[in-house]
C-alpha positions in Angstrom: -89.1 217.5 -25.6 -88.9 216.6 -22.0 -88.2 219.0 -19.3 -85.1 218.5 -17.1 -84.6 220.0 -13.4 -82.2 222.9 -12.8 -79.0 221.2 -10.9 -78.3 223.8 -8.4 -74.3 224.7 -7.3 -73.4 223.0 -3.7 -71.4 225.6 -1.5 -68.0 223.9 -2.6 -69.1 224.0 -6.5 -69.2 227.6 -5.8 -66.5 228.5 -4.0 -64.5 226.5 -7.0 -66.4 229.1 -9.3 -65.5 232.4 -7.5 -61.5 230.8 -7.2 -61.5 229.8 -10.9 -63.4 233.0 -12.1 -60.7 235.7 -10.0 -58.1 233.5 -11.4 -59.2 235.1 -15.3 -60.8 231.5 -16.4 -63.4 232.3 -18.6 -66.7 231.3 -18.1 -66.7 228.6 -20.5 -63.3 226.7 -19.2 -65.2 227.1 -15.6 -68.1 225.2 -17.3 -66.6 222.6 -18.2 -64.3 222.3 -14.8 -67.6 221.9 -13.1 -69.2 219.6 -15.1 -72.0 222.1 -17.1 -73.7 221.4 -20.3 -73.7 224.9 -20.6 -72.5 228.4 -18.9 -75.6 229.6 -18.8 -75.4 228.5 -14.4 -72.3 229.7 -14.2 -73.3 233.2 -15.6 -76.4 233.7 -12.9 -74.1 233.0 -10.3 -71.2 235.3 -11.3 -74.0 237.9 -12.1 -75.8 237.7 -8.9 -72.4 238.8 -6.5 -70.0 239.4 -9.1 -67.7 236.5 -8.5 -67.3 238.1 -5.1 -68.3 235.6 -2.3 -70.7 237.2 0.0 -70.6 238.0 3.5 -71.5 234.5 4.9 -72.5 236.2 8.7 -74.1 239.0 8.7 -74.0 241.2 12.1 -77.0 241.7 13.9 -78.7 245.5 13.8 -78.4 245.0 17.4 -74.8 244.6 17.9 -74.3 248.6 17.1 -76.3 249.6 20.1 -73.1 250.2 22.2 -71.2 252.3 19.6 -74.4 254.2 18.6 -76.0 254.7 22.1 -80.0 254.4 23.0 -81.3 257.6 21.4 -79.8 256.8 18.3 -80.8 253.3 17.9 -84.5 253.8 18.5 -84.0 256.1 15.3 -82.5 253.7 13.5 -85.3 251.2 14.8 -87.4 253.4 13.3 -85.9 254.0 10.3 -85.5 250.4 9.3 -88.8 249.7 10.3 -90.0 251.8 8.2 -88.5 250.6 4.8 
């Protein structure tokens, strides 16, 4: 039995998977739309965000400085520093 690479989803393969999946396709019909063997891709990415496409730019820690003020950003410097 010969071992076979994982075929990872592009960025548009996914975005086809979160449309089809908050459309009520099941998992299997998505499968096959994309081209899988099996569901078994199509379950890891679903479970990993939920079929809800994630933020895709984050906001810097710095960018709250000016709402929080100085004092409060060196504590929560510190407190996320110390995570």
């Amino acid at each position: 039995m010969e071992w076979t690479a994982r075929i990872w989803f592009t960025a548009r393969q996914k975005a086809e998977l979160r449309k089809r999946w908050k459309s009520a396709q099941c998992v299997a019909a998505i499968a096959r739309a994309l081209g899988r063997r099996n569901r078994s891709g199509v379950y890891r990415i679903l479970a990993l965000d939920g079929g809800i496409a994630p933020n895709t730019a984050p906001r810097a820690f710095e960018v709250f400085s000016d709402v929080l003020g100085f004092p409060q950003m060196r504590k929560w410097r510190r407190i996320r520093n110390s995570k």
